[in-house]
C-alpha positions as CSV (number, residue, x, y, z in Angstrom):
1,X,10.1,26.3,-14.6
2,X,6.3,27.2,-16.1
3,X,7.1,23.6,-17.8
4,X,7.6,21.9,-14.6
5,X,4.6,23.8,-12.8
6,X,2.4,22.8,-15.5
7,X,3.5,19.2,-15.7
8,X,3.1,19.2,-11.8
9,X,-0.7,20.5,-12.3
10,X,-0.9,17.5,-14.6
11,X,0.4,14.6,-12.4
12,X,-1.6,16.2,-9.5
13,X,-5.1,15.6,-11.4
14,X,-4.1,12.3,-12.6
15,X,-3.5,11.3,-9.7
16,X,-7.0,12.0,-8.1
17,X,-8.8,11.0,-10.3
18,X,-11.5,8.5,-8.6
19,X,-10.9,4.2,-10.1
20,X,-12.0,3.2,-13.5
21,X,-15.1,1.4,-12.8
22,X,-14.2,-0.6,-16.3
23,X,-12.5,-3.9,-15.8
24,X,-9.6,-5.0,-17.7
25,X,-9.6,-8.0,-19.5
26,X,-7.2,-10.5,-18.3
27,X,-4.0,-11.5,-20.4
28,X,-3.6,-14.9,-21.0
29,X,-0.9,-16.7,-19.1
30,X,1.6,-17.6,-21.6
31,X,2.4,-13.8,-22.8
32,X,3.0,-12.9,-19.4
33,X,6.7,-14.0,-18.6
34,X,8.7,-13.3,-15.3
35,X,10.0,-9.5,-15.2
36,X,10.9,-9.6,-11.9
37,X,13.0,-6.9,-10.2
38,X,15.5,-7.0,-7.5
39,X,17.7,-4.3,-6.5
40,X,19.6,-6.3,-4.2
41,X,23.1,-7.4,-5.8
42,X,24.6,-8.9,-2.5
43,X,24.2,-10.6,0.6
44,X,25.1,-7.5,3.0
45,X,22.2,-5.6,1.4
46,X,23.9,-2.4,-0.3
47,X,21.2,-1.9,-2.0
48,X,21.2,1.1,-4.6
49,X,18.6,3.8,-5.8
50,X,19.2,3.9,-9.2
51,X,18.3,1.9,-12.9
52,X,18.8,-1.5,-11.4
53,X,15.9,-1.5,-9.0
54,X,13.9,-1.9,-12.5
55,X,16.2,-4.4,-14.1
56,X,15.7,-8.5,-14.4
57,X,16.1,-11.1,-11.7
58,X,17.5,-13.1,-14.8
59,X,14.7,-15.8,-13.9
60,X,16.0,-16.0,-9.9
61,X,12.8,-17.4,-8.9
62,X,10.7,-20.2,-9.9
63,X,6.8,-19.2,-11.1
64,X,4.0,-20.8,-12.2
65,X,0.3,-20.6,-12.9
66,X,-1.6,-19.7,-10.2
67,X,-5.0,-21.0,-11.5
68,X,-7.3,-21.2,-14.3
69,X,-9.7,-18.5,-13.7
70,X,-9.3,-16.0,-15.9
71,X,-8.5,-13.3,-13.3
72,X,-5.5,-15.0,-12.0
73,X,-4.4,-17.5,-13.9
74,X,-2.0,-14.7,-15.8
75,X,-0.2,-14.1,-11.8
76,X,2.7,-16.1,-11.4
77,X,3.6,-17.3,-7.9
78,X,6.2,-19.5,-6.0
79,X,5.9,-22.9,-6.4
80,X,3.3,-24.1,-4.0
81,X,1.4,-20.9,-3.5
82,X,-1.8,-20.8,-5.4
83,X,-3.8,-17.0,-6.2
84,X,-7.8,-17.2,-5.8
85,X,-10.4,-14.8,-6.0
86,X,-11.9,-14.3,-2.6
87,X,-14.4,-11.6,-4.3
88,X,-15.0,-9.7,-7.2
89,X,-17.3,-6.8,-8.5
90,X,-15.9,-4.7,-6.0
91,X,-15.2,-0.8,-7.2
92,X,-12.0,0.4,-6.2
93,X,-11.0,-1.5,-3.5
94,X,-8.0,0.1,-1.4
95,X,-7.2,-0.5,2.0
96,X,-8.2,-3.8,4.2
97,X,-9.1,-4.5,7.6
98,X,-9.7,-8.0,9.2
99,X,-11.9,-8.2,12.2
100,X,-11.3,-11.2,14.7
101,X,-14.7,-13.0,13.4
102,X,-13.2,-12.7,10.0
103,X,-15.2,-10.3,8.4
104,X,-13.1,-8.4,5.6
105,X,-14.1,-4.4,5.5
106,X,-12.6,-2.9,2.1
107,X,-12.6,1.0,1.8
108,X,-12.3,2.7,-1.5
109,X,-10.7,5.2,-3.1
110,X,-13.9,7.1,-5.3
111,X,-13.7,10.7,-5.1
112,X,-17.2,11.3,-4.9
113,X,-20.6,8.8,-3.1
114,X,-17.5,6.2,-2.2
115,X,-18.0,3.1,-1.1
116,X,-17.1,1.0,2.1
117,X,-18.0,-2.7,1.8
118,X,-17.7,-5.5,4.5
119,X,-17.1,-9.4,3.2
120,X,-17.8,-12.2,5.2
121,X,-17.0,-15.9,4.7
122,X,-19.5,-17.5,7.1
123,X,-19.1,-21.3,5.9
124,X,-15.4,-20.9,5.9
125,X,-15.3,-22.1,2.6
126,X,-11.7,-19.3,1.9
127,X,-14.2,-17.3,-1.0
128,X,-16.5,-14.4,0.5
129,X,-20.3,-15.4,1.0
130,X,-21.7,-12.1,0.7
131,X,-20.3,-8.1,0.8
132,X,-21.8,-5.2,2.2
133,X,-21.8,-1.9,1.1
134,X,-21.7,-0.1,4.5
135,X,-21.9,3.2,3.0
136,X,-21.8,4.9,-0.3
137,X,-22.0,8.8,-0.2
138,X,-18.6,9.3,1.5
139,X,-15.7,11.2,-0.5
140,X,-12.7,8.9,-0.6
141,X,-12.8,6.3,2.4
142,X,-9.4,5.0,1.1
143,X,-8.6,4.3,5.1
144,X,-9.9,1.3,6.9
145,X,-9.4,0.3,10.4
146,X,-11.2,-2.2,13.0
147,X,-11.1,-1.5,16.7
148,X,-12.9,-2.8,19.6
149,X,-15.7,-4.1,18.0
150,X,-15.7,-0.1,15.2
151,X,-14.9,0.2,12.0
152,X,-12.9,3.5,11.4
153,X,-12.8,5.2,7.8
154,X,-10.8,7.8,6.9
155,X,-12.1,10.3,4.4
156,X,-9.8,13.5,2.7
157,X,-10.2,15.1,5.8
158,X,-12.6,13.3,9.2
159,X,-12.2,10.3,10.1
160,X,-15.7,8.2,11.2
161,X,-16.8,5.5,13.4
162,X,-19.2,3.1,13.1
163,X,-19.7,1.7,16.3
164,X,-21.0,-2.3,17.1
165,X,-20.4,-2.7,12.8
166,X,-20.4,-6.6,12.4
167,X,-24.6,-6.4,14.5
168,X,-25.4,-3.6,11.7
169,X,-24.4,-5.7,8.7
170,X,-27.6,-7.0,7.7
171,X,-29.3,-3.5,8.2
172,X,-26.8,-2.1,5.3
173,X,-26.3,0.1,3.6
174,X,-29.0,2.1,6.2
175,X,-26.9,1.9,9.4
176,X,-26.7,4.0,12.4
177,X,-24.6,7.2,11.5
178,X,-20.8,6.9,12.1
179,X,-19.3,9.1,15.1
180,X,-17.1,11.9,14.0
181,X,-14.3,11.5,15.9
182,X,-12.3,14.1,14.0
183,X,-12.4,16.8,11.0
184,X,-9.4,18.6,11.6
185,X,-7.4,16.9,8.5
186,X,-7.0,19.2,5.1
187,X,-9.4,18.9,2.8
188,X,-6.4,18.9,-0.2
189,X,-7.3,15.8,-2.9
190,X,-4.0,15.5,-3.7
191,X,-2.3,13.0,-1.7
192,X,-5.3,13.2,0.7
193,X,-6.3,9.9,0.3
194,X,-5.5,8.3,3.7
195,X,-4.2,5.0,4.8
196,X,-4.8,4.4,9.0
197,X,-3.8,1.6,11.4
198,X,-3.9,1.6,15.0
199,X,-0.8,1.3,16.9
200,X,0.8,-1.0,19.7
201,X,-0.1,2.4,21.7
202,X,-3.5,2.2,21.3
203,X,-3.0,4.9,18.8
204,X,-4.9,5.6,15.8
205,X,-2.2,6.4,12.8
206,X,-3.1,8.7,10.1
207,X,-0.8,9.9,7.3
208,X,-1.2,13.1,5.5
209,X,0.1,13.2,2.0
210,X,2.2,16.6,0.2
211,X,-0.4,18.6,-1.5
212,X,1.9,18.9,-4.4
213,X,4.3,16.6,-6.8
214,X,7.0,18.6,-4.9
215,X,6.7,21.7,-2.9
216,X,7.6,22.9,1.2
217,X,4.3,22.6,2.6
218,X,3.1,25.8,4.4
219,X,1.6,23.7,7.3
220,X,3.6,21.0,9.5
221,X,0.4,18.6,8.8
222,X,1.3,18.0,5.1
223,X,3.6,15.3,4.4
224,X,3.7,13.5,7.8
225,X,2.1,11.0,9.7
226,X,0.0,11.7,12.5
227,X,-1.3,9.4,15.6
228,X,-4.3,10.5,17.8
229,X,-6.3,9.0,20.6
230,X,-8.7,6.7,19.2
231,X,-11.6,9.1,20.1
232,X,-9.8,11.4,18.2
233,X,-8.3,14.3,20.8
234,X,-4.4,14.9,21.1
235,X,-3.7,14.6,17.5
236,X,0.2,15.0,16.9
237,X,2.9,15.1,14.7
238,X,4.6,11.5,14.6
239,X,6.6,11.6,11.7
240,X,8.0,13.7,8.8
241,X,9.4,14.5,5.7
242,X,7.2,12.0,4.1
243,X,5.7,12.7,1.0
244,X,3.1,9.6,0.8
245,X,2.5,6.7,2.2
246,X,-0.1,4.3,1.4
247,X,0.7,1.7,3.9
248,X,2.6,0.9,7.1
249,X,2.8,-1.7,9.6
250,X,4.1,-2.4,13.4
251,X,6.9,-4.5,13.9
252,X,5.7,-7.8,15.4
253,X,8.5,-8.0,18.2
254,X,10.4,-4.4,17.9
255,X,6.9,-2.5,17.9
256,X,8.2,0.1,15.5
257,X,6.2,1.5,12.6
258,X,8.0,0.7,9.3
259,X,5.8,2.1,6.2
260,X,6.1,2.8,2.2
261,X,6.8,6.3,0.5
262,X,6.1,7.1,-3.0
263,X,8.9,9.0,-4.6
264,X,8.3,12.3,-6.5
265,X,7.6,12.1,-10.1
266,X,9.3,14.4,-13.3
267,X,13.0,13.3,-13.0
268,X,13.3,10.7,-15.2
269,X,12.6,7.1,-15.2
270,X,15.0,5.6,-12.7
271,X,15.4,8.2,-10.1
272,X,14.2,8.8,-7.1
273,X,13.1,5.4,-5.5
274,X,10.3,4.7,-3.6
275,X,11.4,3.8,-0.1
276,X,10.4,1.4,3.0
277,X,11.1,3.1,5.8
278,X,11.1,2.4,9.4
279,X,10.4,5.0,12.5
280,X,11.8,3.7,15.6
281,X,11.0,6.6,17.2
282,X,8.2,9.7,17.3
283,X,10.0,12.8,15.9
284,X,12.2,12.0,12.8
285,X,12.0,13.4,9.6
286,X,12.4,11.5,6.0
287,X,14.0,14.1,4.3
288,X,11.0,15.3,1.5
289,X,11.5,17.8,0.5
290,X,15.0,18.1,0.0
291,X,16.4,14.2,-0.2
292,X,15.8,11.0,-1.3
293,X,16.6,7.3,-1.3
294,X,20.1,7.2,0.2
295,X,21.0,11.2,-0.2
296,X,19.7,12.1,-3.5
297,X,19.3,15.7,-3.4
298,X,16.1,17.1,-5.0
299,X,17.0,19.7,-7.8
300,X,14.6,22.6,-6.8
301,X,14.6,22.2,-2.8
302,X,18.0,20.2,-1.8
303,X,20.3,23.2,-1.3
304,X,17.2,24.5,1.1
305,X,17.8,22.0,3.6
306,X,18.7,23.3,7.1
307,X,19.0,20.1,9.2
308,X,20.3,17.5,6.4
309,X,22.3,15.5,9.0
310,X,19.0,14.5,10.9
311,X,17.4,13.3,7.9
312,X,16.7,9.1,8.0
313,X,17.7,7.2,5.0
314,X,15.4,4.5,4.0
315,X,15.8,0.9,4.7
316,X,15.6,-0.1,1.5
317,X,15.5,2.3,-1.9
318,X,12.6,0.2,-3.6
319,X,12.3,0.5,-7.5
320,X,11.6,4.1,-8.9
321,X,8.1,4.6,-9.3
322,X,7.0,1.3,-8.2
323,X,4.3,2.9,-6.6
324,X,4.6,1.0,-3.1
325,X,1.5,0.9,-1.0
326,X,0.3,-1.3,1.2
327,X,2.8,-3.5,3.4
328,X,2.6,-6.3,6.2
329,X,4.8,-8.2,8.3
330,X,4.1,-11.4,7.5
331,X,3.2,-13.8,11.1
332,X,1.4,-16.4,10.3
333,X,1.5,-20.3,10.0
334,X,0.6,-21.2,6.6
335,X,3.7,-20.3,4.7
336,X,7.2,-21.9,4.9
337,X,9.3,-21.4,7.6
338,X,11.5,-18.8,5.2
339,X,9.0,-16.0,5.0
340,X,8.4,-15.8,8.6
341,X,9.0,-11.9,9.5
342,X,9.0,-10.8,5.9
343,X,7.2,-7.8,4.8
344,X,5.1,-8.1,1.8
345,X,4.4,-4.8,-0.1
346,X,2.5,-4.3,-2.9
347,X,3.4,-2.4,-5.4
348,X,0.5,-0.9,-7.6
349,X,2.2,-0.2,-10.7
350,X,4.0,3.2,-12.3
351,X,1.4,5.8,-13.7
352,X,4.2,8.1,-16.0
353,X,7.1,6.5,-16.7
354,X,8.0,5.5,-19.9
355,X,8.3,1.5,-19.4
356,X,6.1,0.5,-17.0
357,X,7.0,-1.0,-13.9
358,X,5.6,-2.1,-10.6
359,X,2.3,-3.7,-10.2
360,X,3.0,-6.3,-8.3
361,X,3.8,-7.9,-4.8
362,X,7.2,-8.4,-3.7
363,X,9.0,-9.1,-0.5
364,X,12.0,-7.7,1.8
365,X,13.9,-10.5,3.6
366,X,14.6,-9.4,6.9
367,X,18.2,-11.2,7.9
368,X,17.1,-10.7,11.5
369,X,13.5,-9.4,12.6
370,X,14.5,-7.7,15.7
371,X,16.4,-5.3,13.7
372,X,16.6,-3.0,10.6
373,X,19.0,-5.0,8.6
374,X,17.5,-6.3,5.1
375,X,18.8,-9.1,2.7
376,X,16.8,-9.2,0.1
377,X,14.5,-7.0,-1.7
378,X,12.6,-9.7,-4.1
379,X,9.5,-10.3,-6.4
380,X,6.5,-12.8,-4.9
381,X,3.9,-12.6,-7.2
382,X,3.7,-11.3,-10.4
383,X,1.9,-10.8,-14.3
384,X,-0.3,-8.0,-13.6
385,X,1.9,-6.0,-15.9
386,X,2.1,-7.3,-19.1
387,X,5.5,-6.0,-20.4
388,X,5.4,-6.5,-23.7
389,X,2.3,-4.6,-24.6
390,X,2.9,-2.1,-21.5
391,X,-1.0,-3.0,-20.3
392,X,-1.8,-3.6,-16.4
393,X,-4.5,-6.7,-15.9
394,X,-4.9,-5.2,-12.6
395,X,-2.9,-3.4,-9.8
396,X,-2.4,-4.2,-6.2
397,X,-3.2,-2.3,-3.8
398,X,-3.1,-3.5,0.0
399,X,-2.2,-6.4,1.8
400,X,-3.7,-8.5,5.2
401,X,-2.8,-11.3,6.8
402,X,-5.7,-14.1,6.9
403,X,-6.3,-15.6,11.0
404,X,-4.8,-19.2,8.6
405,X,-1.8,-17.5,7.5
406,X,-3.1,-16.8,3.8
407,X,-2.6,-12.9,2.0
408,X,-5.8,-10.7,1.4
409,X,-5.1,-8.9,-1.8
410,X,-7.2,-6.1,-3.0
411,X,-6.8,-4.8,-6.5
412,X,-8.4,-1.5,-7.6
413,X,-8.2,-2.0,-11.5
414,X,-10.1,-5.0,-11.5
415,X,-12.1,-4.7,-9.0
416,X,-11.2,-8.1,-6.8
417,X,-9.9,-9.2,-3.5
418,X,-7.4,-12.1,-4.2
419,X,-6.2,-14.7,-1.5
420,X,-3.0,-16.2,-1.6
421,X,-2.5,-19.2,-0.1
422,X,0.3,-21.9,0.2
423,X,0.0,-25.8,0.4
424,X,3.6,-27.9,0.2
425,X,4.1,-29.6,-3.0
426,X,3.8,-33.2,-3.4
């Protein structure tokens, strides 16, 4: 038990620790080879939480280059879709949020004078004219989120406003202070690193990580997701059981929130999964604690559990230790007609286990988007990870949908926000 405390200390300071301001070098494209994973072995989507959400796809998709610049021409993509750098330079960049004139606002996850930056593309030439640095004392802005003409950042524990944001631009990084519009969140590090959205509701969503690998929190905050007015009064318990999530999104037609959960760490390699989950309602609980993926008990808290038979099962069990963050429904026009209503996570890549895995962007097929059902759980993009020397050329972090139907990509390791983009082959 000291053992497990002390490895638990361990994987807590890892994992905040601030981005490495360093970037990688890229690999070259030829050493990078498909390594795709798929837990999904039929077409009624049983899909299983165990070693086979890290296997092969046995070359079940067809890749190729993206480009020839050297920080994506090693990510291998579906025929037709090509990876470009939209900007680059960036430190740490986390979560996105698109305004309706376009302008791209990137928050960050540095520990200490962090950074927001805003990207605008004013020739509409699909590669980022000139970014912003909006701020750069705050502690952790991971959280990004435009409303009404503000620009919402979530620190460990406030969330800020920065009102009429795209007329301050120019006057950066010496704008008018942001609004507090609340500082009532723990000011834990560990998992207190926030990811925010507003809701169909009007809502503002803000999830509040475990303050532990694995632990029952002494405050109903901790591993949960929370939704407040968007001036910040009548903050309230949404969800819980959730031990982190790093990204969420709303249902295009159903409304519901469906979001990512990273699974607890120290039980081996394959076990538990990472999860997509989906809240149809306010009020349920995900089971952390006591269970994961479809029922796995936890060793130290599953015979605590009182009210096991109200716990929600995930959608789908994604790949142990993936490290799924940020997610989106995919609605717009550029792609084919066959990724319509998909959700596009990213996946940023395992920190401890011993063959790496993750780290890269794959794709739940929805066999009908008005409802929970899933057919597929499938790679998209791939070749951060290089497998064969175990080294990550970068790691994704969040996801956006472009007003022309392209992906924003951020990546924290290498310090770039890709765009994905698709054009039928001749």
């Amino acid at each position: 038990m000291r053992l497990l405390r002390l490895l638990t200390i361990a994987a807590a300071i890892l994992s905040m620790s601030g981005c490495q301001s360093l970037i990688q070098p890229p690999l070259q494209p030829q050493v990078v080879l498909p390594t795709s994973a798929n837990p999904n072995s039929n077409a009624n989507a049983n899909f299983s939480a165990n070693a086979n959400a890290n296997k092969n796809l046995n070359g079940n998709i067809n890749t190729e280059e993206a480009s020839k610049d050297p920080l994506t021409s090693f990510i291998k993509v579906p025929p037709g879709f090509t990876v470009d750098v939209y900007a680059k330079g960036l430190e740490c960049p986390r979560q996105l949020a698109l305004s309706p004139k376009g302008t791209l606002f990137v928050g960050t996850k540095i520990n200490q004078n962090g950074k927001v930056y805003a990207i605008t593309n004013k020739n509409k030439d699909n590669v980022g004219d000139q970014v912003f640095t909006i701020a750069d004392n705050l502690k952790c802005p991971n959280g990004v989120a435009f409303h009404d003409g503000a620009l919402y950042v979530a620190e460990i524990n406030r969330i800020l406003r920065y009102d009429d944001i795209e007329s301050q631009l120019s006057n950066s990084p010496k704008l008018a202070p942001p609004v507090v519009v609340n500082n009532q969140f723990p000011s834990e590090g560990h998992h207190g690193w926030k990811y925010i959205r507003f809701g169909p509701d009007n809502k503002l969503y803000v999830p509040v990580g475990a303050p532990c690998n694995v632990c029952e929190p002494d405050k109903s905050i901790f591993a949960s997701i929370m939704r407040m007015n968007k001036d910040g009064s009548n903050l309230e318990l949404f969800a819980s059981g959730i031990r982190n999530t790093v990204g969420f999104d709303f249902h295009p037609q159903t409304k519901q929130l469906w979001f990512t959960d990273n699974g607890r760490d120290l039980l081996g390699d394959d076990i538990p999964p990472d999860e997509l989950n989906c809240a149809e309602r306010a009020g349920m609980n995900f089971g952390f604690p006591y269970r994961y993926g479809n029922n796995i008990p936890d060793p130290i808290f599953g015979g605590k559990a009182k009210t096991e038979s109200n716990f929600t099962p995930p959608v789908v069990p994604l790949g142990a230790h993936v490290a799924a963050l940020g997610m989106r429904f995919y609605n717009g026009k550029q792609f084919p007609s066959a990724y319509q209503g998909n959700i596009f996570i990213a996946e940023h890549g395992s920190w401890n286990r011993s063959k790496k895995t993750g780290c890269r962007i794959t794709r739940v097929i929805l066999d009908d988007t008005t409802n929970k059902k899933a057919n597929k759980y499938e790679v998209f993009a791939e070749g951060w990870l290089n497998q064969d020397k175990q080294e990550y050329a970068g790691r994704p972090v969040d996801i956006v949908v472009a007003d022309d139907g392209a992906l924003f990509v951020s990546d924290d390791s290498a310090g770039v926000i890709y765009r994905i983009s698709y054009k039928k082959p001749i």
